[in-house]
C-alpha positions as CSV (number, residue, x, y, z in Angstrom):
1,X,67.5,64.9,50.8
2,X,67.1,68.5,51.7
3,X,64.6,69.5,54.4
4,X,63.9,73.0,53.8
5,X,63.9,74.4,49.9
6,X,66.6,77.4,49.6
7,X,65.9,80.4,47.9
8,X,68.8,82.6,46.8
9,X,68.9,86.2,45.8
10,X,69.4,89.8,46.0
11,X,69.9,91.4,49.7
12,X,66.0,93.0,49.6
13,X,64.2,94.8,52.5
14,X,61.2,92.6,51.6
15,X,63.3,89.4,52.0
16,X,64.4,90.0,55.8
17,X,61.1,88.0,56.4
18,X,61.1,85.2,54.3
19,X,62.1,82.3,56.3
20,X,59.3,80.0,57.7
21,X,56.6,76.9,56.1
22,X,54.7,77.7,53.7
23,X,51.9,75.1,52.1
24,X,53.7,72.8,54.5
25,X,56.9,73.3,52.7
26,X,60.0,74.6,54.7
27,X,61.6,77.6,53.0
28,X,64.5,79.7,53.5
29,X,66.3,82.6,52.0
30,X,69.7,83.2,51.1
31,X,70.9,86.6,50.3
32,X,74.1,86.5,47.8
33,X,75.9,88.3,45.1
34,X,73.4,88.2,42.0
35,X,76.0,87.7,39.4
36,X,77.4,84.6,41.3
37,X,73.5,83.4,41.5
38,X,73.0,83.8,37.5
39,X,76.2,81.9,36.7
40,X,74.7,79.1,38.6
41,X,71.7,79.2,36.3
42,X,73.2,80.4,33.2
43,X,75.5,77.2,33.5
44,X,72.7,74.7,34.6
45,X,75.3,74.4,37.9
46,X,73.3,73.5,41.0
47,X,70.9,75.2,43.1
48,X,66.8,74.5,44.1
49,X,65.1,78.1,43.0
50,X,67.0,81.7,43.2
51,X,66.1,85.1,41.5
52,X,67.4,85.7,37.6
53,X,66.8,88.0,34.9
54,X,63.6,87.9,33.2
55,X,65.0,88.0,29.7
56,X,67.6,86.1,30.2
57,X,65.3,83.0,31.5
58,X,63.0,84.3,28.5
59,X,66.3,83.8,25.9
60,X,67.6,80.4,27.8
61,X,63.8,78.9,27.4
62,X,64.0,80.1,24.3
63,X,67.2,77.8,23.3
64,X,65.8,74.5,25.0
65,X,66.1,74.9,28.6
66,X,63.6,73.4,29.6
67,X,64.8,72.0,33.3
68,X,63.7,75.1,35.3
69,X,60.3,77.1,35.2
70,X,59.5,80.5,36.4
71,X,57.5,81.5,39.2
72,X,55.0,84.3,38.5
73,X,57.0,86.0,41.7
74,X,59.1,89.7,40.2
75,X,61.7,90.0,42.5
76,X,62.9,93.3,40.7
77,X,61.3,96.3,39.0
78,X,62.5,100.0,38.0
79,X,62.1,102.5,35.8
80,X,65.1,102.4,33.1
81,X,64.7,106.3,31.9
82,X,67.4,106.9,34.7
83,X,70.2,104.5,32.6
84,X,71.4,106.5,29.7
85,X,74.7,108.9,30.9
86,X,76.1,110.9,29.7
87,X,78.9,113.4,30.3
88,X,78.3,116.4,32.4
89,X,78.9,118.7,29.3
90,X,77.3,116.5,26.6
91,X,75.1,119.0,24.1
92,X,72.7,115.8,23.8
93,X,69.0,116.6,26.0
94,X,67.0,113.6,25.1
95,X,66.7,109.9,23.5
96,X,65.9,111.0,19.9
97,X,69.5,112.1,19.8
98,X,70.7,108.8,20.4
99,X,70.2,107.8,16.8
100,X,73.5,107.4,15.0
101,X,75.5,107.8,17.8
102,X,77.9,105.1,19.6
103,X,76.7,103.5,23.1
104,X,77.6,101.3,25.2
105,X,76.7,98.4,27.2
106,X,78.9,96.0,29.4
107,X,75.8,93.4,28.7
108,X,73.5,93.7,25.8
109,X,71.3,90.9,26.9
110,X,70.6,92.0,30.0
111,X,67.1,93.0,31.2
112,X,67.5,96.5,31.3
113,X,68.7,97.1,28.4
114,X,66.2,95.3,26.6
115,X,63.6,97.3,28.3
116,X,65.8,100.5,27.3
117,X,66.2,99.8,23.7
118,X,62.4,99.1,23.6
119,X,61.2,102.2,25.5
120,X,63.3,104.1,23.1
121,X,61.4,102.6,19.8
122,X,58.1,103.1,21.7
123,X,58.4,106.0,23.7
124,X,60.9,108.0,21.4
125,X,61.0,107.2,17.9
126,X,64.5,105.7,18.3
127,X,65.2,102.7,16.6
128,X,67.7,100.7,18.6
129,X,69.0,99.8,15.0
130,X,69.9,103.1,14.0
131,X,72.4,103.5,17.6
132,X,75.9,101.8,17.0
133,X,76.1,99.8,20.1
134,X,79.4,98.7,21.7
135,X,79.2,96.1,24.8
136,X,82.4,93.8,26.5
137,X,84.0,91.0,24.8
138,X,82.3,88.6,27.4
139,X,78.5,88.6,26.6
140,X,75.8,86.1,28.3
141,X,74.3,85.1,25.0
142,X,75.9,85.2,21.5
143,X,75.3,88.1,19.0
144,X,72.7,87.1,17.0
145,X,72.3,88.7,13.2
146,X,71.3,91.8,12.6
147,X,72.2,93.1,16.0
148,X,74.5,96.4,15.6
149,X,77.1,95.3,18.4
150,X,80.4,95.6,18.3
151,X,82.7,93.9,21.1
152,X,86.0,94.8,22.9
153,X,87.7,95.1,25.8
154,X,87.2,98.7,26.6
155,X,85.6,99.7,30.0
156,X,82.3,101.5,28.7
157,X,82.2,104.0,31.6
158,X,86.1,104.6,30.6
159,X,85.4,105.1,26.7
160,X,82.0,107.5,27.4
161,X,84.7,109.5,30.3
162,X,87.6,109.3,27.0
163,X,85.1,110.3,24.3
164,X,85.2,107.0,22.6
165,X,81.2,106.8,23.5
166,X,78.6,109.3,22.8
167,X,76.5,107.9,26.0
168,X,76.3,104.9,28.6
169,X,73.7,102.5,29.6
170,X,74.1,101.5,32.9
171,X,71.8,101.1,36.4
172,X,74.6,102.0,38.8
173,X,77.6,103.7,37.1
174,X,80.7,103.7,39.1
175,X,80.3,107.7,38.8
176,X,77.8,107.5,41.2
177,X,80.4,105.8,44.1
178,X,81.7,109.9,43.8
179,X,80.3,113.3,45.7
180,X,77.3,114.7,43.3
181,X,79.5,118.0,42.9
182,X,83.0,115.4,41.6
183,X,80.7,113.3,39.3
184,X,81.5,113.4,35.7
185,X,78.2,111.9,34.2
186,X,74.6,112.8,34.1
187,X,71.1,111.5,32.6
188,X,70.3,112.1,29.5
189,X,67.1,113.4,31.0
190,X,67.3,116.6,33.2
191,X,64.1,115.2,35.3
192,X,64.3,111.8,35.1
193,X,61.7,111.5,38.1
194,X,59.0,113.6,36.1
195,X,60.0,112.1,32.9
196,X,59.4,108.1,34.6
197,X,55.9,109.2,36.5
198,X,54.3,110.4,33.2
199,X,55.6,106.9,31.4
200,X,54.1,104.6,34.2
201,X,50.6,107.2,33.7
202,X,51.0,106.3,30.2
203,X,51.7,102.8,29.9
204,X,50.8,101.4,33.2
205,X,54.0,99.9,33.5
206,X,57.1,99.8,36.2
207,X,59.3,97.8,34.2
208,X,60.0,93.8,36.0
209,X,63.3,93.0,35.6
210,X,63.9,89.8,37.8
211,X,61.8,86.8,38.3
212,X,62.4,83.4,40.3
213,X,62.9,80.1,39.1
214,X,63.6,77.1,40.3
215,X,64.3,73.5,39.0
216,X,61.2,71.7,38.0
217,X,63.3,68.6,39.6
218,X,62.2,70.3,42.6
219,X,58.9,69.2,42.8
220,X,59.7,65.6,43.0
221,X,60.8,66.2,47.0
222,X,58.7,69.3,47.3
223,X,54.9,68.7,45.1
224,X,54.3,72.1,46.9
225,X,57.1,74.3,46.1
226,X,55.9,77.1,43.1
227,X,53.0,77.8,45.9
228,X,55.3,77.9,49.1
229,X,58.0,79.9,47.5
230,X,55.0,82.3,45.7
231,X,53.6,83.1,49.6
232,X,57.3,83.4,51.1
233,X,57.6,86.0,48.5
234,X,54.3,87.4,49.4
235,X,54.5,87.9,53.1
236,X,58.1,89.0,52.8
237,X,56.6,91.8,51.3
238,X,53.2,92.9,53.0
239,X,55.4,92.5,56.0
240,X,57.9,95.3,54.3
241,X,54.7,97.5,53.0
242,X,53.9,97.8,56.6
243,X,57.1,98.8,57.8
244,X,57.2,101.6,55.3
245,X,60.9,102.0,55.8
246,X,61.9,99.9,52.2
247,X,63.4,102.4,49.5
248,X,63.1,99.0,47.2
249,X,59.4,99.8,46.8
250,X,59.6,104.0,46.0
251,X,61.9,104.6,43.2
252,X,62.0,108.2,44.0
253,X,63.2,108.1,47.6
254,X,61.3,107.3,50.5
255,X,60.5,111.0,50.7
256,X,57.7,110.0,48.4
257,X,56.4,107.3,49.7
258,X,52.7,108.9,50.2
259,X,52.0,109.8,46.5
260,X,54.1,107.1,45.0
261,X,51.8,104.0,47.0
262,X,48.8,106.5,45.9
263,X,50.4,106.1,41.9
264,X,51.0,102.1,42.4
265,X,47.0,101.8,44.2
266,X,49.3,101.0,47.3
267,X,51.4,98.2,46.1
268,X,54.5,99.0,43.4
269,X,55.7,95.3,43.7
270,X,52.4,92.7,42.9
271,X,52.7,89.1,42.4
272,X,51.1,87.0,39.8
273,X,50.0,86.8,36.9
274,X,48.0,90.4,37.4
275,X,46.5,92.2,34.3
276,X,49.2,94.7,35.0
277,X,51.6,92.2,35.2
278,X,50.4,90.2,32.1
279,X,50.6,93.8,30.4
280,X,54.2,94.1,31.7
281,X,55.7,90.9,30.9
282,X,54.1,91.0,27.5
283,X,55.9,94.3,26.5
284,X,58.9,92.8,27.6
285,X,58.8,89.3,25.6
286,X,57.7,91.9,22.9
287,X,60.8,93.7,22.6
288,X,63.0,90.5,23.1
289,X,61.3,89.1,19.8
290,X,61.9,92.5,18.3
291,X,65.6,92.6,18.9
292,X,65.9,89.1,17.7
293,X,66.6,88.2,21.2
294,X,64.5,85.1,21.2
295,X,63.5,83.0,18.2
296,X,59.6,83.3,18.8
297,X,57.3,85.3,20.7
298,X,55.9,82.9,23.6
299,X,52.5,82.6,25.4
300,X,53.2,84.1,28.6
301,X,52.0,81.1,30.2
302,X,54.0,78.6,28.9
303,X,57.2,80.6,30.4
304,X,55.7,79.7,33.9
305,X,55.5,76.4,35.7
306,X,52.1,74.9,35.0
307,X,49.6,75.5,37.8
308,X,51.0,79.0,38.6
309,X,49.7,80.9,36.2
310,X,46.5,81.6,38.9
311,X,48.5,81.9,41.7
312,X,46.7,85.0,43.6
313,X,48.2,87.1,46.7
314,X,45.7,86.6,49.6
């Protein structure tokens, strides 16, 4: 019998705070190594609740996993304009000239690409079936028909540098490891920053990437654990709001953090089941059921643990 619930998850600013009782329920935080935390849910291995990709729960629900539930708690947001490199010299300017060419992808399935390949339908014109994509032999999920993807062992970042891709999508390129004056890549978009403030005037949205989930097991030891874990998350954060010092909330540096809480009505990151985050999570299942991702296009309240769906930040 535990006596405390662990949470795992990415090393965040707004989970230095986490650790305490909430709804009389002990919880504490683990930081760790996000691909290490999704094998332990992609392969049903152990663990209480932990951050994971939203389309990746999405696609696992999808295929009968139905021993975990999601937590209307988004661990992870961010604009996915700034993903598509490519090389320094490359002629190409913006995402309609993606169509027909070859790009890669070392995991297809993975949240932001899905929210790429849909931003470039909706946004662009660009029909992620008219891009030839090309992604690593070891995929999450299986290729599913109709899907353009061809696999091999070639390094992405390698075969855009050889010439072998026309562009990369990627949130942290190892380019970026270099000085800005040795790097070999570059957006697609020249102002990425300008290009991501008009989307989010547009749309309303700032992409969610990650939610949490947790076993539904859980529950039999801890009847209170969705709620506790739901207000760890949520004083983690007002707690890192009033710091001001976390970059994790201001996606253009914290150089803007005046006029980017002013764009977000003072809070990028909210929690819940929000109209804006009901709007957000929509657009996402949307494009997973467009990409033949998942078989059918859920109720966004049957992907969260029953009795969370009203779960409200104080």
């Amino acid at each position: 019998m535990a006596n405390s619930i662990l949470v795992r998850g990415n090393d965040y600013e707004f989970t230095l705070e986490m650790d305490g009782t909430y709804a009389d329920t002990p919880i504490r935080y683990e930081p760790g190594i996000l691909e290490e935390i999704y094998a332990k849910v992609l392969n049903n291995q152990p663990f209480q609740a932990c951050e994971f990709s939203l389309s990746n729960y999405t696609m696992m629900r999808d295929r009968g996993a139905d021993w975990m539930a999601a937590i209307p708690v988004f661990a992870n947001r961010d604009f996915r304009h700034s993903i598509i490199w490519v090389k320094k010299d490359s002629p190409m300017e913006s995402a309609e000239e993606l169509s027909g060419k070859r790009v890669g992808v070392r995991d297809y399935t993975m949240t932001a690409a899905v929210w790429l390949r849909g931003t470039l339908l909706d946004e662009y014109g660009t029909d992620w079936r008219d891009i030839n994509w090309y992604a690593n032999s070891e995929q999450r999920f299986p290729t599913l028909a109709g899907v353009p993807l061809e696999l091999g062992d070639g390094d992405p970042e390698t075969m855009l540098l050889d010439g072998t891709l026309d562009a990369f999508i990627s949130p942290r390129p190892r380019d970026l490891q270099k000085s800005p004056e040795d790097r070999e890549l570059r957006p697609i978009f020249r102002d990425v920053a300008t290009v991501e403030r008009e989307y989010f005037t547009r749309t309303g949205i700032y992409p969610i990437n990650h939610t949490v989930v947790m076993r539904k097991e859980l529950l039999e030891e801890f009847p209170n654990a969705a709620q506790a874990i739901f207000q760890a998350y949520c004083t983690g954060k007002a707690n890192a709001l009033k710091r001001r010092i976390g970059t994790t909330f201001v996606p253009w540096g914290k150089e803007y953090w005046t006029e980017t809480m002013a764009m977000f009505d003072g809070d990028p990151f909210p929690m819940g089941l929000t109209e804006s985050n009901r709007n957000n999570v929509g657009t996402l299942l949307r494009y997973l059921h467009e990409q033949k991702l998942i078989s059918e296009l859920p109720e966004i309240e049957d992907l969260f643990l029953p009795g969370t769906v009203d779960f409200k930040e104080n």
